[in-house]
C-alpha positions as CSV (number, residue, x, y, z in Angstrom):
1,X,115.7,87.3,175.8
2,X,115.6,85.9,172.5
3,X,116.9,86.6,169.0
4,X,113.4,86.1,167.4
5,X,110.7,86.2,170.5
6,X,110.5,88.5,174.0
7,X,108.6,87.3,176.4
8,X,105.9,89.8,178.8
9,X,105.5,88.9,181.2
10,X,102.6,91.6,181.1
11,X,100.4,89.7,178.7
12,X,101.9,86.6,179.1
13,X,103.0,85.9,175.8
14,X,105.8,85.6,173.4
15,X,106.4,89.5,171.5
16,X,108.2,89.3,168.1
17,X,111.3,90.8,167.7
18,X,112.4,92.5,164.8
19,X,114.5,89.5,163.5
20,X,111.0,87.4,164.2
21,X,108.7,89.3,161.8
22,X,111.4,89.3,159.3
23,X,111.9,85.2,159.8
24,X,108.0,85.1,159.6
25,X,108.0,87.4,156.1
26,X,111.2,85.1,154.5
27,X,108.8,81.9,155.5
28,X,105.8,83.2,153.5
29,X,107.5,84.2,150.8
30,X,108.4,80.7,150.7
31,X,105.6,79.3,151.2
32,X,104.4,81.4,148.2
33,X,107.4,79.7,146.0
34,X,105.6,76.7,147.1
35,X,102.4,77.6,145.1
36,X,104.3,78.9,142.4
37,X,106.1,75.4,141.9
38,X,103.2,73.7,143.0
39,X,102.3,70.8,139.7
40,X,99.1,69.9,139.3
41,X,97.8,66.5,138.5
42,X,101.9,65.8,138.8
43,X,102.5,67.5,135.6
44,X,101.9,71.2,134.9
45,X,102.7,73.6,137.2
46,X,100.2,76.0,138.4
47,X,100.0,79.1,136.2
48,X,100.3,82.9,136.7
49,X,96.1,83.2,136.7
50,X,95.8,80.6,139.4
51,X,98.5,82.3,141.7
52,X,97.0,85.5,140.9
53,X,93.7,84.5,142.3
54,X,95.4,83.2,145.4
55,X,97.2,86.4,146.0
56,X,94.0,87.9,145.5
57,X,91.9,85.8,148.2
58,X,94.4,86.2,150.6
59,X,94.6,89.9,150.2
60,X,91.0,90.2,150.5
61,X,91.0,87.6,153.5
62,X,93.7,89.9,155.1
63,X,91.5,93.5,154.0
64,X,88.1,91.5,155.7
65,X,89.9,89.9,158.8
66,X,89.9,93.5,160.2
67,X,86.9,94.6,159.7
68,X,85.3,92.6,163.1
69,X,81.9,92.9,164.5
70,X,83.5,91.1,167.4
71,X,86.5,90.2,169.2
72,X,87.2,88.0,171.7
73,X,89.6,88.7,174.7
74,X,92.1,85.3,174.2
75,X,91.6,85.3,170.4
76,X,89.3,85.0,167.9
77,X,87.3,87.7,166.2
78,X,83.8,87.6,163.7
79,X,84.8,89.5,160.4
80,X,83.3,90.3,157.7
81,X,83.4,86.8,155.7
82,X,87.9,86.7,155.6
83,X,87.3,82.4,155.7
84,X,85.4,82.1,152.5
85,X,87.6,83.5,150.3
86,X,90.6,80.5,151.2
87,X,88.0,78.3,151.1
88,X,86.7,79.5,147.5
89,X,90.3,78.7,146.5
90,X,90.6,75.2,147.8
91,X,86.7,74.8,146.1
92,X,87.9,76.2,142.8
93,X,91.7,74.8,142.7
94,X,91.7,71.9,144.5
95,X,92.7,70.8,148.4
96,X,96.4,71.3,147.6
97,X,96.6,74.6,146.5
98,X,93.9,75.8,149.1
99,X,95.5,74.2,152.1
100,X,99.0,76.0,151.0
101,X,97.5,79.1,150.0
102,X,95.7,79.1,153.7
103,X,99.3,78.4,155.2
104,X,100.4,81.7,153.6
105,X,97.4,83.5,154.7
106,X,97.7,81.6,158.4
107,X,101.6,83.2,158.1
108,X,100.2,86.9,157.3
109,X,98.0,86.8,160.2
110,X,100.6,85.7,162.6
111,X,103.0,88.9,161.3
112,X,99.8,91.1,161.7
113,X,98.6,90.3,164.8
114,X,100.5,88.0,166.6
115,X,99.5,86.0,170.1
116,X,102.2,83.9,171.2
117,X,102.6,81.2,174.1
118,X,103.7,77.9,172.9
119,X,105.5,76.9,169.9
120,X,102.8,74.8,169.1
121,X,100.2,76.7,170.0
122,X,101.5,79.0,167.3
123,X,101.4,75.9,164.7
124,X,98.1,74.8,165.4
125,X,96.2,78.6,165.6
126,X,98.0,79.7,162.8
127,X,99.2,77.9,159.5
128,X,97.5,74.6,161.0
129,X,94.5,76.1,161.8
130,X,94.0,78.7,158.5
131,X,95.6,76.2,156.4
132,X,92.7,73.5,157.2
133,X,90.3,76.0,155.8
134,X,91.6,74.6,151.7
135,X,90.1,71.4,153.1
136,X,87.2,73.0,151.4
137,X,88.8,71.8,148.1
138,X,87.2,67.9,149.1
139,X,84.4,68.9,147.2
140,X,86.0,71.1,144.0
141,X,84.4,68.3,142.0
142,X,81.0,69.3,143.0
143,X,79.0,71.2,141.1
144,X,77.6,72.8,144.1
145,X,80.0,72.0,146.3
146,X,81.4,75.3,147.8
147,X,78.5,75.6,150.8
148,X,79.7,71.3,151.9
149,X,83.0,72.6,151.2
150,X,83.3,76.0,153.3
151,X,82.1,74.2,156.1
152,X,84.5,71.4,156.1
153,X,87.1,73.4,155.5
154,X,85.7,76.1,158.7
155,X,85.3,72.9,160.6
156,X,89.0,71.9,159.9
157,X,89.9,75.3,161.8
158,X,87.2,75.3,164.4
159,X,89.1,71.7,165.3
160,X,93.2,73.6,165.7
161,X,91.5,76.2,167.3
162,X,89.9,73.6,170.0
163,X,93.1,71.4,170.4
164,X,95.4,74.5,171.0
165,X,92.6,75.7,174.1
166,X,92.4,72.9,175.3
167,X,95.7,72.1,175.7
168,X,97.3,75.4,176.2
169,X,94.4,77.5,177.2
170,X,92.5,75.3,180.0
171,X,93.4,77.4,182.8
172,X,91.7,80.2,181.2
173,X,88.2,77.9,181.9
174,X,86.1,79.4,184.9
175,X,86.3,77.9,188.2
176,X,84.7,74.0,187.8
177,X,84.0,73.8,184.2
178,X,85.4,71.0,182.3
179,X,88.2,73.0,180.0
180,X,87.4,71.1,177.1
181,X,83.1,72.6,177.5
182,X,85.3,76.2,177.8
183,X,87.0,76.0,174.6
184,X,84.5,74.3,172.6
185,X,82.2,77.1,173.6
186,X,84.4,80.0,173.4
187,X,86.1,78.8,169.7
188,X,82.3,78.5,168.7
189,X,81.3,81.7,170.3
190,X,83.2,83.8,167.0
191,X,83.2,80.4,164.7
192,X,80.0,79.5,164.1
193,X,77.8,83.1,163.8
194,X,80.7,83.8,160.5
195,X,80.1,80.6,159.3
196,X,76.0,80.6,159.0
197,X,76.5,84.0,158.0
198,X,78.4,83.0,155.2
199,X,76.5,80.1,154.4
200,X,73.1,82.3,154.1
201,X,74.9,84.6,151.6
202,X,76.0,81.7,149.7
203,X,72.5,80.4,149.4
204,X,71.3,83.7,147.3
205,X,71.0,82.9,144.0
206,X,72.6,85.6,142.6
207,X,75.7,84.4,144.7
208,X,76.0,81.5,143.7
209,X,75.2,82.8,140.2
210,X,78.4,84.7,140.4
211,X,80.6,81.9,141.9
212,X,79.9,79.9,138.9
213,X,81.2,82.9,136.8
214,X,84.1,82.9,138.9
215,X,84.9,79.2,138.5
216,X,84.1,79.2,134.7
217,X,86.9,82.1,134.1
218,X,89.2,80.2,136.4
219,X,89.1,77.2,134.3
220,X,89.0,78.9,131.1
221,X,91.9,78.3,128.7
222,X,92.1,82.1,128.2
């Protein structure tokens, strides 16, 4: 028995203690100092608007991770849109501030629903793997960037996801396929339909019409 994890030997994973979701809630409160002290363009810190809107996205990333049209049995579930709003923060602040602020949000999920078998399993399908979705911020520059951008940045998770299956999932395969097929399959089976679902609402117009606004008031002096 451990301070922070139990192990069941039920489901075969690691159950959080008490002392574990409060070690998990101390870390993203940290991680949210992070952002607060985070400088941009190594000079001026990022302000109470910008952490606002990450609080936000991450709130409504958390709101919209439950709501699933699917969930799969080992993991992995198809909401209702929960990776586009880190990846609008990473397209409208920048890589830095996205890939933190997907940490934090990779740190919530853990706390609220938790599967556990390897230390490193837990880095790579939680703050690795959520945190890769600010990759999105490669293309903040871009006026239209944020469609190029969600998908790197989905990509960047799709990729945790993968590694972590493979390495610590493989037995999990069916009987004589190649485990590396098995997770590439099954991380693209809840993956991919969110992410051309997204894409196709970003392509309306009036969508896209209203990310601009979004941007605009974000980089608005006022």
């Amino acid at each position: 028995m451990s301070f922070f994890l139990n192990w069941s030997e039920e489901n075969y994973e690691y159950v959080l203690t008490t002392p574990g979701y409060i070690a998990l809630a101390i870390i993203m409160v940290a991680i949210f100092a992070v952002i607060l002290f985070l400088k941009k363009d190594n000079s001026q810190k990022i302000s109470a608007k910008e952490l606002s809107f990450c609080a936000a996205a991450i709130a409504l990333a958390t709101i919209t991770s439950f709501i699933k049209f699917t969930a799969l049995p080992f993991g992995g579930s198809i909401t209702l849109f929960s990776m586009f709003f880190i990846c609008l923060i990473g397209y409208v602040f920048g890589t830095k501030v996205g890939i933190i602020t997907g940490i934090a949000y990779g740190m919530l999920q853990l706390i609220t629903g938790p599967y556990i078998y390897h230390p490193v399993q837990v880095l790579l399908d939680y703050p690795l793997a959520f945190g890769a979705l600010g990759l999105s911020g490669v293309f903040a520059n871009k006026k239209h960037g944020i469609i190029p951008g969600y998908i790197v940045g989905v990509i960047g998770r799709y990729i945790c996801h993968v590694i972590s299956g493979y390495v610590f999932f493989a037995s999990y395969a069916p009987e004589n396929m190649n485990p590396m097929i098995y997770t590439l399959g099954y991380n693209a089976t809840y993956i991919v339909p969110e992410m051309l679902a997204t894409v196709v609402i970003l392509l309306i117009p009036s969508v896209t019409k209203a990310l601009t606004s979004v941007r605009n008031m974000v980089e608005s002096p006022t």
